[in-house]
PDB file of N, CA, C and O in Angstrom, chain B, residues numbered from 101:
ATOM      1  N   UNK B 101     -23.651  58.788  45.954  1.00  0.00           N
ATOM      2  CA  UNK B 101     -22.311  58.911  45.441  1.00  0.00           C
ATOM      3  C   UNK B 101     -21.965  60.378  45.190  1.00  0.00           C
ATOM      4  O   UNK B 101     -20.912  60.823  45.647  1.00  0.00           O
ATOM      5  N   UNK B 102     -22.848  61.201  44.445  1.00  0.00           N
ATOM      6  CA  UNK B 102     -22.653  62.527  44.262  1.00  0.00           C
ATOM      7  C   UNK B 102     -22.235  63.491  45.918  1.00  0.00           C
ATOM      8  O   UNK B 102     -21.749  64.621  45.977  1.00  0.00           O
ATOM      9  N   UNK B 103     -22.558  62.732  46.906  1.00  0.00           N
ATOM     10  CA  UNK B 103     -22.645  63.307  48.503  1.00  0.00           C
ATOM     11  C   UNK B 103     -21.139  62.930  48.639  1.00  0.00           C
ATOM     12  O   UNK B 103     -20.580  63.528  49.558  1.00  0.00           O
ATOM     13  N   UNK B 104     -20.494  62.219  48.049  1.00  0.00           N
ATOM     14  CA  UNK B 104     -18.969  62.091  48.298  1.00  0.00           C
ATOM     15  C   UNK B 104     -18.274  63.348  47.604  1.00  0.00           C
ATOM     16  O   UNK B 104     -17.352  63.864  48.235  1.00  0.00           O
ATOM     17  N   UNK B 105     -18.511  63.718  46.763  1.00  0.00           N
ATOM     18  CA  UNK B 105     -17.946  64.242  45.646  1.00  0.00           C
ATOM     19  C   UNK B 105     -17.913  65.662  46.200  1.00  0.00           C
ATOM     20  O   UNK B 105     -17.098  66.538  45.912  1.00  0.00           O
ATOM     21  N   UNK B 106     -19.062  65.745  47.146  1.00  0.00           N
ATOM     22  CA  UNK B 106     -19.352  67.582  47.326  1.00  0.00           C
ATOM     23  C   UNK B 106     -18.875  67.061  48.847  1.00  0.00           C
ATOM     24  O   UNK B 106     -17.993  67.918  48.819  1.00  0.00           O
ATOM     25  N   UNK B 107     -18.706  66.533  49.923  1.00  0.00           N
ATOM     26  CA  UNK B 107     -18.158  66.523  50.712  1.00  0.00           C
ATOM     27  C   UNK B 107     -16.300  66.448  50.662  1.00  0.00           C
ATOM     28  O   UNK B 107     -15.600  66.566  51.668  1.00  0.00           O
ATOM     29  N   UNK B 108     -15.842  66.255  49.436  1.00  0.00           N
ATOM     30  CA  UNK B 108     -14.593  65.849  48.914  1.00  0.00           C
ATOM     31  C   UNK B 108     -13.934  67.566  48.638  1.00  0.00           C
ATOM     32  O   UNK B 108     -12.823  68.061  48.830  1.00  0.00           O
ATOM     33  N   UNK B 109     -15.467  68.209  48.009  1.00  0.00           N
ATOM     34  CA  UNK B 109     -14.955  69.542  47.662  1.00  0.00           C
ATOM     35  C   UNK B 109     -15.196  70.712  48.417  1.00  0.00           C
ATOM     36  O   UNK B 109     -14.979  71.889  48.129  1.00  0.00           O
ATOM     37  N   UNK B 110     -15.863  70.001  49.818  1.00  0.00           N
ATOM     38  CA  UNK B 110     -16.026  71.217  50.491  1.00  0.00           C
ATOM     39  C   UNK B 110     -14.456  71.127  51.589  1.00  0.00           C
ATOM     40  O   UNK B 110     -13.929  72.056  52.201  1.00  0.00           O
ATOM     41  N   UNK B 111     -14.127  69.996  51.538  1.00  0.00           N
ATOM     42  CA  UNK B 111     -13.045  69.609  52.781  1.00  0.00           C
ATOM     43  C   UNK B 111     -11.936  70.086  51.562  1.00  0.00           C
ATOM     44  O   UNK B 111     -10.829  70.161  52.096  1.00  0.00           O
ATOM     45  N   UNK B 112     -11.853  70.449  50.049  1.00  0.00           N
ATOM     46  CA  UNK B 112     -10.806  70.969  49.560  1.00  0.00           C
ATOM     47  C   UNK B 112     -10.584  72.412  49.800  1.00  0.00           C
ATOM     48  O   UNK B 112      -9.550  73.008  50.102  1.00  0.00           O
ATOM     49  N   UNK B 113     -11.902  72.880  49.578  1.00  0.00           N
ATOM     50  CA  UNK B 113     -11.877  74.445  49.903  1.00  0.00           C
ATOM     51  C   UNK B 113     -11.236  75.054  51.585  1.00  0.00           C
ATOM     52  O   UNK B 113     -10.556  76.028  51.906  1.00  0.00           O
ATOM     53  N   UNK B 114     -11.788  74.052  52.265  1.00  0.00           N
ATOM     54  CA  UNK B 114     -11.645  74.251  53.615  1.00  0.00           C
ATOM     55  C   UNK B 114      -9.938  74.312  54.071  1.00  0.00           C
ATOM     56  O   UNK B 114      -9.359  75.183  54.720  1.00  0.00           O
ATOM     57  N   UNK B 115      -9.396  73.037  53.463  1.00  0.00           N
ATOM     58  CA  UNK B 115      -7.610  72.690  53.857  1.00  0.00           C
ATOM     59  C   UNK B 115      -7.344  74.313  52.905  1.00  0.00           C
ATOM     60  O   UNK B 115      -7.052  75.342  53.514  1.00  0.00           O
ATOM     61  N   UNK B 116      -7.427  74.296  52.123  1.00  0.00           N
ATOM     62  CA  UNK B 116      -6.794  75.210  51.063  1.00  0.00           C
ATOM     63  C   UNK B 116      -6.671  76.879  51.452  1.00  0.00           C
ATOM     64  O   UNK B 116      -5.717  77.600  51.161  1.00  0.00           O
ATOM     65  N   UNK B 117      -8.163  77.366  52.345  1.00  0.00           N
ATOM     66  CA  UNK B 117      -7.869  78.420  52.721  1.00  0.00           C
ATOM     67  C   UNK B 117      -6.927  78.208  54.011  1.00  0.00           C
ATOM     68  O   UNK B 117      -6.025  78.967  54.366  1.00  0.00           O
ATOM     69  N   UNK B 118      -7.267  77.202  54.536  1.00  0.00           N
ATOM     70  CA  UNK B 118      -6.226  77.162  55.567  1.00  0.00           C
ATOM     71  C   UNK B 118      -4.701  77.540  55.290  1.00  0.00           C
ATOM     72  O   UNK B 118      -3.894  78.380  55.690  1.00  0.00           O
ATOM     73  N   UNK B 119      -4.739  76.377  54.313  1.00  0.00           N
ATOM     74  CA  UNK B 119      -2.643  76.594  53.339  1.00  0.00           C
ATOM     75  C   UNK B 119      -2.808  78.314  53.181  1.00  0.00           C
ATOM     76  O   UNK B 119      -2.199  78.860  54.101  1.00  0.00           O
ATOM     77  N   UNK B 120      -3.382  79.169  52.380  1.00  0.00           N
ATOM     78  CA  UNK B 120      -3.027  80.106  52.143  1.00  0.00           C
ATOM     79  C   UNK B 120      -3.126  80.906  53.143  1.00  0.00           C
ATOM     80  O   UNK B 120      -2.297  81.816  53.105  1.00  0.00           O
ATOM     81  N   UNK B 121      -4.149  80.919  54.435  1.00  0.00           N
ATOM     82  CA  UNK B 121      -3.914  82.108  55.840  1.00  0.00           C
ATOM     83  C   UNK B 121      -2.422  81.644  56.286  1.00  0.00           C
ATOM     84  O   UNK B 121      -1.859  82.473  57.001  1.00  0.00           O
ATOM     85  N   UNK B 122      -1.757  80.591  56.023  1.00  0.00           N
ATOM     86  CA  UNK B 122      -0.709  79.896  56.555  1.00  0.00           C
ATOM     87  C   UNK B 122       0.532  80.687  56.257  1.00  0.00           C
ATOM     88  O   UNK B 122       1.395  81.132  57.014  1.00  0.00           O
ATOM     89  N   UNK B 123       0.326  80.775  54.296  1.00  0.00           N
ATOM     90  CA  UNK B 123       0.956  81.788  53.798  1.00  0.00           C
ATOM     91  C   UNK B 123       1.177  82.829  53.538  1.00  0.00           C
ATOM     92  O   UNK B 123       2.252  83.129  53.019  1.00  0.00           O
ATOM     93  N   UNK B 124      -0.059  84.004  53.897  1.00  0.00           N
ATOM     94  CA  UNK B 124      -0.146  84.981  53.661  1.00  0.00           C
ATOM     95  C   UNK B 124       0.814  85.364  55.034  1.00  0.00           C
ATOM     96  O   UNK B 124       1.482  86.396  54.963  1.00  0.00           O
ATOM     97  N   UNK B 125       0.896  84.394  56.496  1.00  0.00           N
ATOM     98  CA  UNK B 125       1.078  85.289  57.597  1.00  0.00           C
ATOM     99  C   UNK B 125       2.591  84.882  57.347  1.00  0.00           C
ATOM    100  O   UNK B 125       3.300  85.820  57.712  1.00  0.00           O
ATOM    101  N   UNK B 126       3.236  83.974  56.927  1.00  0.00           N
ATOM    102  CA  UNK B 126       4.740  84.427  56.824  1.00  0.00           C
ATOM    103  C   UNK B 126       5.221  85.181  55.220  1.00  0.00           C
ATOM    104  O   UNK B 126       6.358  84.770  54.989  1.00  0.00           O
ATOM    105  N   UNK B 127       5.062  85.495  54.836  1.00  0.00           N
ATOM    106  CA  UNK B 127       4.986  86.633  53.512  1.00  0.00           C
ATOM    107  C   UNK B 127       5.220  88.042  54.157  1.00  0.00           C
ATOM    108  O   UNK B 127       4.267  88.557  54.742  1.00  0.00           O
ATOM    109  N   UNK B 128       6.231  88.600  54.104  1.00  0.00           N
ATOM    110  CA  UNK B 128       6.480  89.476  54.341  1.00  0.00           C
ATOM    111  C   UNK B 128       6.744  90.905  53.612  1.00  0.00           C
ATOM    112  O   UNK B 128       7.507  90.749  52.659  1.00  0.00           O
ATOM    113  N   UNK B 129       6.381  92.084  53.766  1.00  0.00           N
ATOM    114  CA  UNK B 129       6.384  92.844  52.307  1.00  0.00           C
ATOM    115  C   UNK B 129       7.175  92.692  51.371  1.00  0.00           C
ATOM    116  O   UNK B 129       6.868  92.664  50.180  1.00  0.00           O
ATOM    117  N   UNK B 130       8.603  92.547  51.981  1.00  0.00           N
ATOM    118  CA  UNK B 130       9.990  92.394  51.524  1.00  0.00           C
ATOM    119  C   UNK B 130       9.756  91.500  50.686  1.00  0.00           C
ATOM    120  O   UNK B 130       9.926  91.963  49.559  1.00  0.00           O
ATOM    121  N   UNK B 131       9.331  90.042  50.658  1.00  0.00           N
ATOM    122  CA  UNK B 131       9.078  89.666  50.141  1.00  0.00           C
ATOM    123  C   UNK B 131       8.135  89.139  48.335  1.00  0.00           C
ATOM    124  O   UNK B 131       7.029  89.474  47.912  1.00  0.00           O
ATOM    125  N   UNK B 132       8.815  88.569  47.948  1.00  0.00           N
ATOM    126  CA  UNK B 132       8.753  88.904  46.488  1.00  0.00           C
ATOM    127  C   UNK B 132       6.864  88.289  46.109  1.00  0.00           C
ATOM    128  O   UNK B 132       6.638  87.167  46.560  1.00  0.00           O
ATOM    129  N   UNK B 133       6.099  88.725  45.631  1.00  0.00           N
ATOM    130  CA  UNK B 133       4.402  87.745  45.285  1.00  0.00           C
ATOM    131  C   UNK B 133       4.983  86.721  44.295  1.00  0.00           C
ATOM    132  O   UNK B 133       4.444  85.614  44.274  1.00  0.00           O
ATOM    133  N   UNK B 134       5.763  86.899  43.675  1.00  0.00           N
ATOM    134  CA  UNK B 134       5.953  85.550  42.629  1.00  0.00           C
ATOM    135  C   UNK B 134       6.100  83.959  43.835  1.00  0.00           C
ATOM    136  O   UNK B 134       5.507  82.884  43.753  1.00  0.00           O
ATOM    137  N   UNK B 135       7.044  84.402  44.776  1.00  0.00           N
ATOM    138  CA  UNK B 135       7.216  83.035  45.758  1.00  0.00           C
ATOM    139  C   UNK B 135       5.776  82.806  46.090  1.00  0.00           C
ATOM    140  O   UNK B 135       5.451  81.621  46.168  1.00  0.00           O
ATOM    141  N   UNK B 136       4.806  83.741  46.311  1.00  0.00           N
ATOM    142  CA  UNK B 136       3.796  83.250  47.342  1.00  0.00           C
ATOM    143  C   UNK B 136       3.075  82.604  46.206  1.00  0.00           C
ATOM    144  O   UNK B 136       2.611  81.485  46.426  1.00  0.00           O
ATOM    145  N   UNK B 137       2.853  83.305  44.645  1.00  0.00           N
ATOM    146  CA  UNK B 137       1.905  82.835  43.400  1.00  0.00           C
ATOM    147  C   UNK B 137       2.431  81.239  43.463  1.00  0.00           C
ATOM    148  O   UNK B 137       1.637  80.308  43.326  1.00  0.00           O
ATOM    149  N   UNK B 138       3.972  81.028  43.705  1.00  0.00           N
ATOM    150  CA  UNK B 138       4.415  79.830  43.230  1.00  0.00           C
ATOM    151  C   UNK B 138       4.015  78.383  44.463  1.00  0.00           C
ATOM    152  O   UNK B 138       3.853  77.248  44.016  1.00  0.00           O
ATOM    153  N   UNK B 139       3.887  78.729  46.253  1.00  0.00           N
ATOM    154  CA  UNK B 139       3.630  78.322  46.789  1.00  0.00           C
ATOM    155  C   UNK B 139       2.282  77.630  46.920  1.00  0.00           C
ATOM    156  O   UNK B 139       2.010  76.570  47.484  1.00  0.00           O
ATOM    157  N   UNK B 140       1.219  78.796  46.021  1.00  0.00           N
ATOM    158  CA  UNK B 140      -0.269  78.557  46.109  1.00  0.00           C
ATOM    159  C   UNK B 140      -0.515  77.616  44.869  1.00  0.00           C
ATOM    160  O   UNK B 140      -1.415  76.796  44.684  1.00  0.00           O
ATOM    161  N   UNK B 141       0.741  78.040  43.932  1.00  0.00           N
ATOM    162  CA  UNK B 141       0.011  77.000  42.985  1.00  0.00           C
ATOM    163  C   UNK B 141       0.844  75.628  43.225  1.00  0.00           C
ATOM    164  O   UNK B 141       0.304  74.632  42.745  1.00  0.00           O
ATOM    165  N   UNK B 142       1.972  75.443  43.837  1.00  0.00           N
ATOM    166  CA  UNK B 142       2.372  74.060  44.829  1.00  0.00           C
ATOM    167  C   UNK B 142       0.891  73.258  45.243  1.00  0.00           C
ATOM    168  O   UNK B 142       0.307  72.248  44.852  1.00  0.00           O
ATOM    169  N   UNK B 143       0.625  74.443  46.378  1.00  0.00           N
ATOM    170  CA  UNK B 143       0.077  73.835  47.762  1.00  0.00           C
ATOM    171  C   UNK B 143      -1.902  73.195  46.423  1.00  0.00           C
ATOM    172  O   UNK B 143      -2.630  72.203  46.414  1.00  0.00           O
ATOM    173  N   UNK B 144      -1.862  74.261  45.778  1.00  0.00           N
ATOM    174  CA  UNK B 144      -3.453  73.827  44.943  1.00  0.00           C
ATOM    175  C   UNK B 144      -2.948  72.447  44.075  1.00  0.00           C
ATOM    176  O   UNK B 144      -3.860  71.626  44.170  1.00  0.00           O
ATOM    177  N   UNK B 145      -1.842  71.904  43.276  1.00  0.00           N
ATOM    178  CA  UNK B 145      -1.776  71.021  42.587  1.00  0.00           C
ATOM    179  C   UNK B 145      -1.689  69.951  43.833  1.00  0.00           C
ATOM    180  O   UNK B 145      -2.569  69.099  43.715  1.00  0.00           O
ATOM    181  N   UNK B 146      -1.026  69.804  44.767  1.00  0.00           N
ATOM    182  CA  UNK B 146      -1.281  68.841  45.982  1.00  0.00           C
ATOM    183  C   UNK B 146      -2.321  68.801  46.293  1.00  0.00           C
ATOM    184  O   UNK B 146      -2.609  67.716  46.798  1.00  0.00           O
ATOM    185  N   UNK B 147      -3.216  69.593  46.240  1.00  0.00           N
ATOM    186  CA  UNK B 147      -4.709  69.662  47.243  1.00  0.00           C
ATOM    187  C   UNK B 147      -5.351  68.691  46.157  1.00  0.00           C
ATOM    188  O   UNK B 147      -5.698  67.585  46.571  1.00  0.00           O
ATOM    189  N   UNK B 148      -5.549  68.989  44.797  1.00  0.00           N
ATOM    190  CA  UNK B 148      -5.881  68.876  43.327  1.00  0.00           C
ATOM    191  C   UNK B 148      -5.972  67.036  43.595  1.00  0.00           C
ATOM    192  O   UNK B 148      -7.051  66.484  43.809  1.00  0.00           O
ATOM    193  N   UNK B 149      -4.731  66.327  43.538  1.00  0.00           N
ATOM    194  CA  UNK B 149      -4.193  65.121  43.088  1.00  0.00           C
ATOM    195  C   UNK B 149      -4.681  64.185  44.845  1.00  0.00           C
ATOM    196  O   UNK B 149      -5.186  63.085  45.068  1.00  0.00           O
ATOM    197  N   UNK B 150      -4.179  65.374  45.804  1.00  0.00           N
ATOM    198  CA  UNK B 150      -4.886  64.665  46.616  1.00  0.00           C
ATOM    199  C   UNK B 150      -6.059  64.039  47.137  1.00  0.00           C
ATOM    200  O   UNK B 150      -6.161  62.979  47.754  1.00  0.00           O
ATOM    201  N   UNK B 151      -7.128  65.056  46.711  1.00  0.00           N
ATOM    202  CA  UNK B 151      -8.754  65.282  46.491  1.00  0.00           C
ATOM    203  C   UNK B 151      -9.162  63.925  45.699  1.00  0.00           C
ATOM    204  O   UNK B 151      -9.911  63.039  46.110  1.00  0.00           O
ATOM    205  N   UNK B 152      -8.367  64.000  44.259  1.00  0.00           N
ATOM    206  CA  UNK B 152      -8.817  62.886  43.569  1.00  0.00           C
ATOM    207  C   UNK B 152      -8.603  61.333  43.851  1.00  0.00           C
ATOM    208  O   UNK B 152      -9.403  60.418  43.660  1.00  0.00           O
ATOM    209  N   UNK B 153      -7.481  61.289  44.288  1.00  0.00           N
ATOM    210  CA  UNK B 153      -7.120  60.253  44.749  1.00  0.00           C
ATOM    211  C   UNK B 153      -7.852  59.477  46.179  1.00  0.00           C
ATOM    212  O   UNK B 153      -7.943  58.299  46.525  1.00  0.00           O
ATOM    213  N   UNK B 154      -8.166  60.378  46.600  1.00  0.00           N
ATOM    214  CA  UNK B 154      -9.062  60.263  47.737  1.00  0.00           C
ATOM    215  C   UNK B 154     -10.350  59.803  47.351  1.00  0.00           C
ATOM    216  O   UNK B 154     -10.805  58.835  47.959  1.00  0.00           O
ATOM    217  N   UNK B 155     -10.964  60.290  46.514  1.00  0.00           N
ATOM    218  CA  UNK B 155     -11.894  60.331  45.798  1.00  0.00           C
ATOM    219  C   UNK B 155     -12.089  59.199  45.399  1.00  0.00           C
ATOM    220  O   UNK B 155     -13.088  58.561  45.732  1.00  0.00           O
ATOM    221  N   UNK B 156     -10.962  58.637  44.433  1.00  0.00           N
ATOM    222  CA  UNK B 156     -11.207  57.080  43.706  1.00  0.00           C
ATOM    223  C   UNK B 156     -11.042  56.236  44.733  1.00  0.00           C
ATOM    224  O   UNK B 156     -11.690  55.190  44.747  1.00  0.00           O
ATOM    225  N   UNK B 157     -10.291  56.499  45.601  1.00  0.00           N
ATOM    226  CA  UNK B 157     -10.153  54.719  46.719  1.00  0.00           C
ATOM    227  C   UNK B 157     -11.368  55.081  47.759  1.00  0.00           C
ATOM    228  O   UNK B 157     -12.077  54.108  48.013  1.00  0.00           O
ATOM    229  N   UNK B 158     -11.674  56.100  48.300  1.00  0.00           N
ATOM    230  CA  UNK B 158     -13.075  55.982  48.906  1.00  0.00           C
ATOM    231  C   UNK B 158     -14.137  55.378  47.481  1.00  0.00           C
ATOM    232  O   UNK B 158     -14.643  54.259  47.574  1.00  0.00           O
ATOM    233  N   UNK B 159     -14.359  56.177  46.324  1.00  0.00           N
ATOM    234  CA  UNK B 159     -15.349  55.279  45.218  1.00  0.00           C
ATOM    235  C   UNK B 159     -14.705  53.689  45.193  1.00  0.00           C
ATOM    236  O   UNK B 159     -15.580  52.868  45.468  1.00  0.00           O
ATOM    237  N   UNK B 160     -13.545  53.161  44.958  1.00  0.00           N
ATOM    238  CA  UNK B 160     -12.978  51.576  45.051  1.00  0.00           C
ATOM    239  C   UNK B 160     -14.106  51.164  46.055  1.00  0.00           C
ATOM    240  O   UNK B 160     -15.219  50.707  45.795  1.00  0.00           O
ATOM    241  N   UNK B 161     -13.536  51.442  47.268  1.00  0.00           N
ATOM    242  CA  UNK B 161     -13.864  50.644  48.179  1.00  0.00           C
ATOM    243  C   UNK B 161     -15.208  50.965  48.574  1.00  0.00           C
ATOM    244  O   UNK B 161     -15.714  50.226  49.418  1.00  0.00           O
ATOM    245  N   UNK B 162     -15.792  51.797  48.186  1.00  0.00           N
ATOM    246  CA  UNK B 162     -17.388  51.685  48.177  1.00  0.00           C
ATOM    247  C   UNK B 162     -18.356  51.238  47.165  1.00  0.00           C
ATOM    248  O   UNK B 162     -19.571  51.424  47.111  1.00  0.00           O
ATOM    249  N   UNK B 163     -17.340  50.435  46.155  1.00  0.00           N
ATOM    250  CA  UNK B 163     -17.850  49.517  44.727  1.00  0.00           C
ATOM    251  C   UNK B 163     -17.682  48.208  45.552  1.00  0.00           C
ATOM    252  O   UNK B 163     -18.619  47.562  46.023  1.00  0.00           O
ATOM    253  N   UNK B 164     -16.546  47.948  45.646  1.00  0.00           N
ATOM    254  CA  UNK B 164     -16.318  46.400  46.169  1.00  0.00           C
ATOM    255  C   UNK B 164     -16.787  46.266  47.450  1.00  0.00           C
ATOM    256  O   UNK B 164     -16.914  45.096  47.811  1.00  0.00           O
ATOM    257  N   UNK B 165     -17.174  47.370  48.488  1.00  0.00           N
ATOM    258  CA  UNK B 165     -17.859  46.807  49.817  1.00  0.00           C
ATOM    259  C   UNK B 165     -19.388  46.293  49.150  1.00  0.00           C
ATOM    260  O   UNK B 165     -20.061  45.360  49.588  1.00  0.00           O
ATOM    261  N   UNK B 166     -19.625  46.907  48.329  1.00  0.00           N
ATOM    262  CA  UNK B 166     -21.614  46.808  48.040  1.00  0.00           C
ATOM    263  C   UNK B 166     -21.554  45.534  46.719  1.00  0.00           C
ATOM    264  O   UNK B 166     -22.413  45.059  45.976  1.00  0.00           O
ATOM    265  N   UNK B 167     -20.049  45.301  46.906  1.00  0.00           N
ATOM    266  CA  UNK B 167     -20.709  43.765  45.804  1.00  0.00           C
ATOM    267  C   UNK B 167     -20.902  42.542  46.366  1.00  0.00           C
ATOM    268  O   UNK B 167     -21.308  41.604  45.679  1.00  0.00           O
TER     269      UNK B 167
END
């Protein structure tokens, strides 16, 4: 079970740098860092809720497959 949990958090780290090379390349100097601070902390509370949620219905359904 713990092998879910660290496979859960390595595939978070992984999407996440992705989102931010995503953002860093349209960010333009002109551009203000508060939008990009506000995008990263968007794109991390989605990653966040998504991770977990993922998390509990893969744990669900790997309680009720083994009963």
């Amino acid at each position: 079970m713990t092998s879910i949990f660290i496979l859960g958090a390595v595939v978070f780290l992984f999407v996440f740098t992705f989102f931010k090379i995503a953002a860093f390349k349209k960010v333009n100097p002109e551009q203000s860092w508060k939008k990009l601070f506000a995008v990263t902390l968007i794109d991390y509370l989605i990653l966040i809720f998504g991770t977990l949620g993922t998390g509990i219905l893969f744990n669900t359904i790997y309680s009720i497959a083994h009963n």
